[in-house]
N, C-alpha and C positions, 0 to 999 in steps of 0.2 A: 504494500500500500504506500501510497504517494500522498502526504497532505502539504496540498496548496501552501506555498508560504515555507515549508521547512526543506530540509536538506536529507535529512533522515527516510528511508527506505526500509521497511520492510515488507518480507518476503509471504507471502500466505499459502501455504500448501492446503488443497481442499483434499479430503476422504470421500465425501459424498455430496452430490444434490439433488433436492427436492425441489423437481420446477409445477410452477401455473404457468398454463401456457393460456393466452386470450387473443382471440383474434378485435385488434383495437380498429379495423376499418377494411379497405379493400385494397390495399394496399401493405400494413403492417399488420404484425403480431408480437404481442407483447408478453416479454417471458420474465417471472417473477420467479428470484431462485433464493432461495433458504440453504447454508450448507451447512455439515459439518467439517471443521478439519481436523487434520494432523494432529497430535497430542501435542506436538513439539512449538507449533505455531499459536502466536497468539494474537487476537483482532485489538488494534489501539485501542487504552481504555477508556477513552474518549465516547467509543459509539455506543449505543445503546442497545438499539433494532438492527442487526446488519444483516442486510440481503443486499441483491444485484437485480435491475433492472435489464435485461438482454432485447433490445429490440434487432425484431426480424422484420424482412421482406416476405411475401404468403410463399412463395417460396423455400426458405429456410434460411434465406444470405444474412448474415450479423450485419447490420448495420451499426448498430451503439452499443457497450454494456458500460451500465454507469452505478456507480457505489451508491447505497442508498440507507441512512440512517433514520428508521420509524417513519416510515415508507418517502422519503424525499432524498431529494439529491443531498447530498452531505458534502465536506474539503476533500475528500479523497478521490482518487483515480486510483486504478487498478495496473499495475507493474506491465510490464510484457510480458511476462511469466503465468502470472496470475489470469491473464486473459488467453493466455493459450490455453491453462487449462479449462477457462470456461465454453472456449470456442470447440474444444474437443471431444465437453458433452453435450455442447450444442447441437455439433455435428455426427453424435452417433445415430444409427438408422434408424432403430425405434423414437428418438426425440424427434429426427427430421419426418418421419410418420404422423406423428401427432399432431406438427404445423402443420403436413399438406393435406391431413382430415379436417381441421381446423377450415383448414383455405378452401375447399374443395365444396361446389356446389351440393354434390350428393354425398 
């Protein structure tokens, strides 16, 4: 995690996620992820609420994932690291299924 403003970097290793996936219009899909991590890893004690907002294309393409404290944007951005790992279960098949039943007329 990256907060606005400091110099300080930490690393967040995820174990697992628990996504809401909602399709927000005809064009996006919005993906609300709850995780657990790493025993090792720990979330600044600053946040409260921490989840990740992932917006998608009805497709499945990542467009955004944004840090999000008690459900709103919060100082932090998420590392490069940390967003590959979210991009990874983004893009596993059963997730990318879920958006294109979501998207999908029938």
């Amino acid at each position: 995690m990256i907060k606005y403003g400091l110099e300080r970097i930490t690393e967040l290793k995820f174990r697992s996620f628990l996504p809401i996936i909602e399709k927000r219009d005809e064009q996006w899909v919005d993906i609300m992820l709850r995780f657990e991590l790493e025993p090792e890893t720990e979330v600044p004690d600053d946040l409260i609420d921490f989840t990740a907002l992932v917006i998608c294309t009805i497709d499945g393409t990542i467009a955004q994932m944004v840090p999000h404290d008690e459900g709103c944007d919060c100082e932090y951005q998420f590392t490069f690291s940390e967003k590959e790992q979210i991009s990874a279960f983004i893009l596993q098949p059963d997730v990318q299924e879920k958006i294109r039943k979501l998207s999908s007329p029938f």
